[in-house]
Steps between C-alpha positions, in 0.01 A plus 500: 500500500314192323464223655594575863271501819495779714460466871518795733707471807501668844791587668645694772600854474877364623444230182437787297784733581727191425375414205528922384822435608604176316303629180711849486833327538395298174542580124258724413302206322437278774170642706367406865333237303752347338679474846160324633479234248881431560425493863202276455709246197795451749240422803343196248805406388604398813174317647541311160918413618330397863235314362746339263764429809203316669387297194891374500520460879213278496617318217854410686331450819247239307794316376740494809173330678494256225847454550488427899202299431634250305860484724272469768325192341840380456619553837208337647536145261853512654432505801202224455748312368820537740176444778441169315892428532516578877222259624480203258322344838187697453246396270572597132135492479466809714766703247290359213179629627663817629638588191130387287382737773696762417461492141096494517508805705792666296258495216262702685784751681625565115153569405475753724824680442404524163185662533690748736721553217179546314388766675753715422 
């Protein structure tokens, strides 16, 4: 046939009795070949499903992380906050420089989830 590849394939003699089998329970136009590309079509049809199935996991798992992430942020400025609330004694200064701390180093930490991300 034009414009196929042939490969040769080994198999057992147990393989081959099957396939005999298979073949002679077929219409008389489908050959041990026939039944070997099928065999071989369905097999990369469905590491192209799992590899599809992974692509979409990751993608959902990507944004559910995105999503915790920024409730966490949120979470956090509450509780900064209600902290703030509680002891109006200590020095606001302290919150202040906590919170300037915070956000100098969350720069970094977010730089480094994204290039995590990145390596995916």
């Amino acid at each position: 046939m034009p414009g196929l590849i042939r490969r040769s394939v080994s198999m057992t003699p147990d393989m081959r009795d099957r396939l005999v089998l298979l073949a002679s329970r077929q219409k008389r136009d489908i050959s041990e070949a026939d039944l070997i590309r099928e065999a071989i079509r369905r097999y990369l049809d469905e590491q192209e499903d799992l590899s599809g199935s992974r692509r979409y996991f990751l993608k959902t798992f990507k944004d559910r992380i995105d999503q915790l992430e920024s409730a966490l942020s949120f979470h956090l400025n509450i509780l900064v906050y209600l902290l703030a609330e509680l002891h109006p004694q200590d020095n606001p200064e302290r919150i202040a420089e906590a919170i300037i701390a915070a956000r100098r180093e969350g720069d970094t930490l977010l730089k480094q989830i994204q290039a995590v991300r990145d390596l995916k």
